[in-house]
N, C-alpha and C positions, 0 to 999 in steps of 0.2 A: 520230488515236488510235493507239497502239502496236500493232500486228500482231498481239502475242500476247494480245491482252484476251478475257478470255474471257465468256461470258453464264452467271451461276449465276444460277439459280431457287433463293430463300429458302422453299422451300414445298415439301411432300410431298406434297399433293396431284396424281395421276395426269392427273387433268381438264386444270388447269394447264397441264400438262407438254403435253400431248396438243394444248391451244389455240394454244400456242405455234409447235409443230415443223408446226402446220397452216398456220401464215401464212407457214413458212422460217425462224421464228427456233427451233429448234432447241437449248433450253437444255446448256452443254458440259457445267455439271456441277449434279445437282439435293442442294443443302446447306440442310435446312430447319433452322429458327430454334426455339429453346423458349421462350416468354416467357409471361408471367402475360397471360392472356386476359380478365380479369376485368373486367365494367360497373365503372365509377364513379358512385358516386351520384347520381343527376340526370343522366345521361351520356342523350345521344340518341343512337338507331343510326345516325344518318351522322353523327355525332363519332368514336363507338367507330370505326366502320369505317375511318377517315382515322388514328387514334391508333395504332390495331395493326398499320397497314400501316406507318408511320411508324418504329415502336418494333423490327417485325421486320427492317425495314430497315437498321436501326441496327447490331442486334444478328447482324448476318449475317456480318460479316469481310469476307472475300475485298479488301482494298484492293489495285485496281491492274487490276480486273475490273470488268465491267458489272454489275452486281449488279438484280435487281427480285422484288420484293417486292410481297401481295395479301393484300386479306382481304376476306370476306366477312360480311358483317350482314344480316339480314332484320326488318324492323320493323314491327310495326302499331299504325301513330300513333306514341304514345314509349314506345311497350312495345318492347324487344330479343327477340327469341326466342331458346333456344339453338341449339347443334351439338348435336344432339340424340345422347346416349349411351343410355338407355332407349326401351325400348318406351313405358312411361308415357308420359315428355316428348314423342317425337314424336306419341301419341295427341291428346296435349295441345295442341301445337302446331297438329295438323290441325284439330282443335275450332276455334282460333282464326281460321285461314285460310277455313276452309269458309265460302262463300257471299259472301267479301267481297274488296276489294284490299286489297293490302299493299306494300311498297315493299321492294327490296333494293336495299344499297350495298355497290359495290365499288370499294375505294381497290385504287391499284398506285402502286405508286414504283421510279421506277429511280434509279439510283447507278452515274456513270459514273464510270473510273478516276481521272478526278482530280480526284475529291471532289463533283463537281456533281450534286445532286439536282434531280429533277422528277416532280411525283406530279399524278394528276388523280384524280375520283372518279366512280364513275359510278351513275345514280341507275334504276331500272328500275321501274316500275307495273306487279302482277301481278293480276287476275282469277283467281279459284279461282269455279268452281261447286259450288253446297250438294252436301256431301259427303255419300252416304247410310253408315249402319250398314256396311253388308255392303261400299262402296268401302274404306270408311277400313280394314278389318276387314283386307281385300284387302294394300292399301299395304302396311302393318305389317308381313303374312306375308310380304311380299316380302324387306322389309329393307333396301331401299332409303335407306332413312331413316337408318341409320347415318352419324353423324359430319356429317351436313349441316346448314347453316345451317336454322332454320326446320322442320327436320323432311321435307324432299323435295328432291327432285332434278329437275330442270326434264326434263332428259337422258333420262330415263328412263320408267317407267313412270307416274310424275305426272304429263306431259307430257299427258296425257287428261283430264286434269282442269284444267286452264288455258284460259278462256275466250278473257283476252286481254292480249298485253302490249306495254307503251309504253315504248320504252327498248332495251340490250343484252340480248338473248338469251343471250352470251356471258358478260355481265358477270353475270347469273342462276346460269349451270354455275359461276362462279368467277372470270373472268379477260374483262373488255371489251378485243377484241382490237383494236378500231379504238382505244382510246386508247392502249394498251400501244405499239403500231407507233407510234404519233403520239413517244411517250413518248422509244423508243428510238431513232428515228430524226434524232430534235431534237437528243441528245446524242452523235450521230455513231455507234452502234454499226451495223453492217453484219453480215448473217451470211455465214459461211466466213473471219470475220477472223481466227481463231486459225490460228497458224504450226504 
């Protein structure tokens, strides 16, 4: 691979970023994507999660650089939950999750400079214990809930209320670091390759 390739992360996400520079792969420059996020009718969340990793991928530029690209889905059964922007929806969401499993998927694609993609998905089983009034009440005031899939954040103060999980950890926060390496490392990126 060319010396000067660089690793851009398609994603604004901080987590990401942060999963990344912790395994050495230290994204050079973080260029996130806009694209319509919207379910398709009948659409399952490990479709969606594989489509929008795919599509952001797509839509990222950068040719001539490593490019990788993520997204996160949380599902219970073939219900999609959102990225939770209201208080409501994340109340909403926790309503759904309390007391039961649920599954998150996390697609990642990478895109090396000359044109080759490889994407894998990654599928994770969460345990939530029956949420009382006054926890879920808790959650909310935090605000942790912003902008996450599902309505919580595994990372954070949710993290109390997970009985138990089967799968990526990581893939959960946003980014399965054991595929991601697997990802980029198949397609020859190396980190410190930029000149």
């Amino acid at each position: 691979m060319p010396a000067h390739a660089r690793l851009v992360l398609a994603s604004a996400s901080p987590r990401r970023r942060d999963l990344l520079a912790g395994i050495g792969f230290a994204p050079d420059l973080v260029a996130p994507t806009d694209i319509d996020e919207t379910e398709r009718a009948g659409e399952l969340p490990r479709d969606l999660a594989v489509r929008l990793t795919l599509e952001k991928l797509a839509a990222a530029g950068h040719a001539g650089d490593f490019v990788l690209a993520s997204d996160t889905v949380v599902g219970v059964g073939r219900r999609i939950l959102p990225k939770t922007v209201t208080a409501e929806e994340a109340r909403a969401c926790l309503a759904l999750l309390s007391g039961r499993n649920h599954r998150v998927f996390t697609g990642v694609a990478v895109r090396a400079p000359d044109g080759r993609v490889s994407s894998r998905l990654s599928m994770t089983r969460v345990a939530v214990k029956r949420l009382s009034a006054e926890e879920t009440d808790e959650y909310i005031a935090s605000g942790e809930w912003q902008g996450k899939a599902g309505g919580y954040g595994i990372q954070g103060r949710f993290g109390a209320h997970i009985m138990q999980i089967t799968g990526s950890y990581t893939g959960v926060m946003g980014l399965p670091v054991y595929e991601t390496r697997q990802l980029l490392v198949g397609l020859g990126y190396r980190p410190g390759s930029v000149s």
